[in-house]
Phi, psi and omega in degrees: 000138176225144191226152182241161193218118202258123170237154181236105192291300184072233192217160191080236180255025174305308149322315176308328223252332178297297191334286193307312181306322203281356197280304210274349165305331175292295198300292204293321188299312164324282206299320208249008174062051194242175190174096175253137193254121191251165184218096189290132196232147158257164207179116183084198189299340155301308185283000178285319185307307204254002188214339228014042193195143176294351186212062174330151160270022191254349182266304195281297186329302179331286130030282189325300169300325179285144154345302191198174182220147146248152173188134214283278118218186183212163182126169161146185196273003137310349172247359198316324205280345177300063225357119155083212169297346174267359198308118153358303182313296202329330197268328160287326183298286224279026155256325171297298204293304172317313162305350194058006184284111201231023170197121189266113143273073177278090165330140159228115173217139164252128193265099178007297220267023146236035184315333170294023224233329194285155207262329152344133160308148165310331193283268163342291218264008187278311162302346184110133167222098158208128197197154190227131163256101174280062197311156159227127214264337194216032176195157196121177177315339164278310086030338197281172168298107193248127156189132175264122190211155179261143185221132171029037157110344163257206175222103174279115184266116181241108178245160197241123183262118190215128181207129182273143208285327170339278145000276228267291199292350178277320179297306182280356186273326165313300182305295180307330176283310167336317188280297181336315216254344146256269191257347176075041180202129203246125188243111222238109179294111147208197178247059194285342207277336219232306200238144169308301188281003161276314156338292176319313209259340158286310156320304167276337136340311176268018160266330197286356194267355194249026139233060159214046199307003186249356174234154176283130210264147160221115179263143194228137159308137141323333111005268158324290174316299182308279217309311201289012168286315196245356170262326190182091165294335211260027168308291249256125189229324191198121164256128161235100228207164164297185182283308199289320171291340190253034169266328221245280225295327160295339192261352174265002169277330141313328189298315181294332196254012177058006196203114168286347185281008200236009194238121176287154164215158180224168163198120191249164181201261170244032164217197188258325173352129169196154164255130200247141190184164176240162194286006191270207180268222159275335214354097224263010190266331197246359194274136193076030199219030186006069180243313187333142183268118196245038193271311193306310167312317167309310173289349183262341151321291182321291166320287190330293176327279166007267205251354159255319194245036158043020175283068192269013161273338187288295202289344179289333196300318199270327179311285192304319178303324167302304200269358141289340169296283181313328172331291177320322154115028177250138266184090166286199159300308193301333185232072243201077177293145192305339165228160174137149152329029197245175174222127171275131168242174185256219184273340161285304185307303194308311178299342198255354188278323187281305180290008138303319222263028205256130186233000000 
């Protein structure tokens, strides 16, 4: 099978970390008889240096035109100064809006040999953490009407939380395909007790379940959702909530698993397209000094494979090669215990310990 695939290398250790995915992508396309074809995009504060606009549109098009997108990241305080509209960020917005991509997916897994890692009793994290959050990325309280006005001598801040039976219903069918493709069992986030448009979402969550009769449906308060993430995580197989809860709800879920450099994200929308990255930053402190953790990029590869191109033999190969690699005892800084028996490597060696190990 052959794919083409847009990469944004970007800025900070974005590159190194792209480098290393595209090694083990490579790797896996040899063994399983695939030919992925790349298309290098500027995209963030690179491209402000060399185009003068965070995203050309001739840059985006690549984006279009392509399979999938990957991207390592962009930003940093070279740019702090920049009007605006020119922001590195700017260039991520208007490539989402452009892709149409309206559901942030984020795995939250913790891989056994770093558990000690995790802020969770041991007890707890001994049961297992692997769970996927399915946020919806373009409505919602973020999206909504916003305005601060003075009403009888003070200053009234007002946001309008607004969600469409559309809306509800393109997202949740992501959350059920999701479920579909793990574990068969879908955990439906909201406020029904309290917000209208959590009502609205409840109702249509359960129309959608009775055309997914193989996976199981659940509803959960938001509320309820934070506790039971850090009391007993390993309840949880695919969460599917609007944007403001599955903003809270992912970063304590990354929180739980003890290392963001290990956390992959994808964001899909009504085609297999989807832009695949891991959640941390650029870290722009660290850039050019292969130290950077290329494991999260390697794993939003892994995702690509997955959830666009429907290869889950591909992705499993490189998922289980990340966790036989940590078997092994290598080690970046970031995930790196103050004692033990491990050996630290930087980011190249680390991409080359994993794609050896890819079968």
């Amino acid at each position: 099978m052959e794919k083409n695939i847009a990469l944004i290398r970007g800025d900070g250790i974005g590159p190194e970390i792209v480098n290393q995915a595209v090694l083990v992508l490579d790797r896996a396309a040899e063994i399983y008889g695939h030919s992925f074809h790349y298309s290098d995009v500027d995209m963030g504060g690179n491209a402000i240096d060399k185009w003068g606009e965070p995203l050309p549109e001739a840059q985006l098009q690549k984006c279009l035109n392509s399979d999938s997108v990957l991207l390592g990241a962009v930003g940093g305080p070279k740019w702090n100064d920049v009007p605006g509209p020119m922001r590195p960020e700017k260039g991520l917005l208007k490539l989402r809006a452009a892709m149409e991509v309206y559901s942030n997916n984020r795995p939250a897994k913790i891989w056994p040999q770093l558990a000690d890692a995790s802020p969770l009793k041991p007890e707890i994290v001994a049961r297992g953490i692997d769970f996927m959050i399915v946020r919806e990325l373009t409505g919602g309280i973020y999206f909504g009407t916003h305005e601060t006005k003075q009403t009888d001598g003070q200053t009234v801040a007002t946001d309008i939380l607004t969600y469409s039976e559309t809306e509800i219903r393109r997202i949740g069918r992501i959350g059920f395909e999701t479920a579909r493709k793990r574990g068969k069992k879908l955990s439906s986030v909201e406020k029904s007790n309290v917000l209208d448009s959590s009502r609205l979402w409840r109702k249509i969550m359960h129309e959608l379940s009775e055309e997914y009769p193989d996976v199981e449906l659940t509803d959960m308060l938001v509320d309820n959702c934070a506790m039971q993430i850090v009391k007993d995580p390993s309840q949880f197989d695919v969460i599917v909530t609007e944007n403001m809860f599955g903003d809270i709800l992912s970063d304590e879920a990354s929180m739980i698993t003890g290392s963001i450099g290990t956390i992959p994200s994808s964001s899909l929308g009504g085609t297999t397209r989807g832009l695949y990255e891991p959640i941390h930053g650029s870290a722009p402190d660290i850039a050019g000094m292969d130290i950077a953790n290329p494991i999260g990029t390697i794993l939003a590869a892994a995702m690509m494979l997955r959830y666009s191109f429907d290869m889950a033999k591909e992705a499993d190969s490189i998922e289980k090669a990340v966790s036989d690699t940590l078997d092994a005892g290598f080690r970046t800084a970031d995930i790196l215990p103050p004692s033990g028996d491990l050996r630290k490597i930087g980011c190249r060696q680390m991409g080359a310990e994993i794609c050896r190990r890819v079968r």
